[in-house]
Every structure is written in C-alpha cells, then in structure tokens.
N, C-alpha and C positions, 0 to 999 in steps of 0.2 A: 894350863889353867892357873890363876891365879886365886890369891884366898888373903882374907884380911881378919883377923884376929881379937879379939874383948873391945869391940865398938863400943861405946858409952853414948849413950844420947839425953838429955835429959832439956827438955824444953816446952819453951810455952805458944809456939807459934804452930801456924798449920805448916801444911805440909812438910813430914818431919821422914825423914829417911837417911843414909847414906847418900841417895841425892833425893832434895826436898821435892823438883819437879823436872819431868824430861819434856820435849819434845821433839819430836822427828828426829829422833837417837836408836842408838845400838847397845847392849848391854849386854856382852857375851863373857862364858867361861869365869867366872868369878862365883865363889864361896865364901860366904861370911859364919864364922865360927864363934858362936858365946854373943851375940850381939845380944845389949839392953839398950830399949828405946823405951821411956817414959816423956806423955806428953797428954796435953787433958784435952787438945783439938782435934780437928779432922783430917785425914786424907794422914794414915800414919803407916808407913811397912820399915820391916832393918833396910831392904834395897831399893825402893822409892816411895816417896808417898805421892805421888802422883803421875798418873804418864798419859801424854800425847801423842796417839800417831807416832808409835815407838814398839822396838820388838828387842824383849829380853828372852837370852836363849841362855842355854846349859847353865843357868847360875842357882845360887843355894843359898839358904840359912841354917843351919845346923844351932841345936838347943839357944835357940832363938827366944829371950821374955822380953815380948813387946806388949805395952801395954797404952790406951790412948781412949779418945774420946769418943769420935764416931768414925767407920768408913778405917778401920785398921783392918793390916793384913799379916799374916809370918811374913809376906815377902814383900808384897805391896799393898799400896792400901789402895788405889784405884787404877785402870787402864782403860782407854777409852780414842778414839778415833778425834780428830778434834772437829770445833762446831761445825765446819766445812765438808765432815764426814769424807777427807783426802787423807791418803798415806797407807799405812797398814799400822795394827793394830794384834802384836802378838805374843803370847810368852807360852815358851816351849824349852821342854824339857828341862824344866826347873822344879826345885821341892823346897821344902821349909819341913823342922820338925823343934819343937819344945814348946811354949804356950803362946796365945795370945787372947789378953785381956781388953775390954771395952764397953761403950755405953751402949747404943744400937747401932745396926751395921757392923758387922764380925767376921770375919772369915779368915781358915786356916792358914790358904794360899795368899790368898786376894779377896776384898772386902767385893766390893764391884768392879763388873765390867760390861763396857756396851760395843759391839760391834767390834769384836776380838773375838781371834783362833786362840783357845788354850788349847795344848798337843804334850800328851805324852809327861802331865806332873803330877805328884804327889805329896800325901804331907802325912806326917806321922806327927798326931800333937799329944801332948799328956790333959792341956786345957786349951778348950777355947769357948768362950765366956762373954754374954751379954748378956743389956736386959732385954732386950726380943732382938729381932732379925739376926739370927747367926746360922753360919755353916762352915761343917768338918774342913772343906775345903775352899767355900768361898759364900758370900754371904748371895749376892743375886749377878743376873746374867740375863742382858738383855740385846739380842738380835745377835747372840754370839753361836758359834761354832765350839763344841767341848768335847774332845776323843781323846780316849784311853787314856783317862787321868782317874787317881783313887785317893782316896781319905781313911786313914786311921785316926779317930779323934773320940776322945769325950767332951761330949758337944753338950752345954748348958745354958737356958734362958730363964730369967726370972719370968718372965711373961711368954711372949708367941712368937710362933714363926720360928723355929729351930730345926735341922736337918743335917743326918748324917753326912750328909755329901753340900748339899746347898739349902740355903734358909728359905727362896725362894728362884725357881727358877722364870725368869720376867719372859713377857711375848717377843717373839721369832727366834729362837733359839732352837739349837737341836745339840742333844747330848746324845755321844754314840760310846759303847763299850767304856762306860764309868762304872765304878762301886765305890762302896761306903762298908764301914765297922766299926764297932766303937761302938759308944753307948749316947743318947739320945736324953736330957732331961728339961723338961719347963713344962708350963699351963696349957696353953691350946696353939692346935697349928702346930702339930709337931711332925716329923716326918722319919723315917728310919733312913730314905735318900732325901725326900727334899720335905719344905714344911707348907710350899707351895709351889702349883704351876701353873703360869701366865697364859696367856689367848696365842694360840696356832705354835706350841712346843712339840717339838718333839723327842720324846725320851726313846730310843733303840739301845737294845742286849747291856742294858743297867740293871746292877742287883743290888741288892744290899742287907748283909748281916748284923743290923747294928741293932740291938736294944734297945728301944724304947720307954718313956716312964712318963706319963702325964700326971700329975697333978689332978685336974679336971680339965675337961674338953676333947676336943678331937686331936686324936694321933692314929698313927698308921705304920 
C-alpha cells in the first residue's frame, strides 16, 4: 500500500481531487492522510473529483476536511459509467473518515453515482454538511449495486432530503446488508437511512440506528 500525506488543495476550478478526472483507470491500495481540499465548484473528493468507467479499490482518506460547492465527496465526488454506459464502474473496499462540507449534493464517501458496484466501504465522519441533498455515506444512487457498506456520520441539512446512510436513494438500485448511525438533523425528507427512495429500489437486511431531529416535516 502506498499513502500520501497533508495534501493541500485549494482552488477554483471544477473538478478538484488528487486526480481532477479519471477515465477507464485503476486506482488501487493508496491512503491519503490529513488531506484539505477547499473549492466553491463541483464534482470535489481528496481521491477524485470525477470518474469514468473506472474502479477504485482498497484506497482511504483518513481525517480528511473537504470542503466544496456541489457533488463533493470524503473520497470522491462522483462515479459513474460513461455516456456509452461501456467499462465497469466501481469502488470497493475503500473508506473516508473526518468532514465534509458543501452546498447541495453531499456525501460522506461519494456525492453520486450511477451504474456502479460499491462493495464492502465505510465512513466514519464527525460532519457532513449541506444545504439539502446529503448523506452519511453518499448523497444518491442510481441503477447501482450497494453491499455491506456502513456510515457513522452526523449528518446535517439546512433544508431536505438528509439521511443517515444516503440523502436519496435514485430508481434501479438495490442496497443489500448496509447501516447507518449517527445522528440525522434538517427540515423535511429526512431519513435515519435514507431521506428518499426512487421507483423499483430495493433496500434488503439494512438497518439503522441513527437519530433523527426535524425541524418540521416528514422524517423517519
């Protein structure tokens, strides 16, 4: 394994990571330790801010303060298959844990992903923080595959759509043996695992312990 040490990021451009964008890549066995990324655009993680038709395995952020615009992640800020829906599209066995901060679109791991296996990660955060659409572990998921991945996070929105585990999760997806903990806080659309779920999900043997606090409106 390899590991790289007090990253500094600070910029004004999108996609901002230790690599800004991947595609049709590998990204194995590497931990990033102490990384700060400050940026006020989109598509922001410490390990990519964007990826293609690309599979990151065993890799980390450890006390990671990323803070960004929209679509940030602790690890990445998006994954996704590209528009030709060719390649594979995966991240496994990776974790993120210290804050991450943003505008809408948030998540602890990974902000979004569409048509991606996540297998087997975790995130332990102290914060993670928008003004609506956030989650413990990722903000949405759509036509993805999600097994045996957990979130430890306090999870906060000034507005909706918040969830201990994910802020919403999008149609065709299926989450198998996930949890959530942690604490849950915003207005409406809140969720202890998720703050939404899209047309034809499937959620199986998910639970979650996480605290709740609405404001006003609907939580769960």
């Amino acid at each position: 394994n390899h590991s790289i040490s007090n990253l500094f990021i600070n910029s004004d451009s999108y996609h901002v990571g230790l690599f800004a964008k991947i595609s049709y890549s590998v990204i194995e066995n590497l931990t990033l330790i102490n990384t700060y990324v400050e940026c006020n655009k989109s598509h922001i993680g410490a390990l990519v801010g964007k990826s293609h038709s690309s599979s990151i395995i065993n890799c980390g952020s450890e006390n990671g303060i990323i803070s960004g615009g929209s679509y940030v992640g602790g690890l990445v800020g998006s994954m996704r298959l590209d528009e030709e829906l060719t390649g594979n599209s995966e991240l496994m066995y990776c974790y993120a844990t210290g804050s991450v901060v943003g505008s809408p679109r948030v998540g602890g791991l990974v902000a979004q992903v569409q048509h991606t296996l996540i297998d087997n990660c975790f995130v332990v955060m102290d914060d993670v923080m928008a003004s609506n659409d956030v989650g413990g572990f990722l903000w949405s998921a759509s036509a993805c595959d999600i097994v045996e991945c957990h979130s430890t996070a306090v999870v906060s929105a000034n507005n909706s759509y918040a969830g201990g585990f994910a802020g919403s999760i999008g149609y065709y997806s299926t989450v198998n043996n996930c949890s959530s903990e942690g604490e849950v806080s915003g207005d409406d659309y809140l969720g202890g695992f998720s703050g939404g779920i899209g047309l034809d999900c499937v959620v199986i043997n998910c639970y979650s312990s996480t605290d709740v606090f609405s404001t006003w409106g609907m939580s769960g």
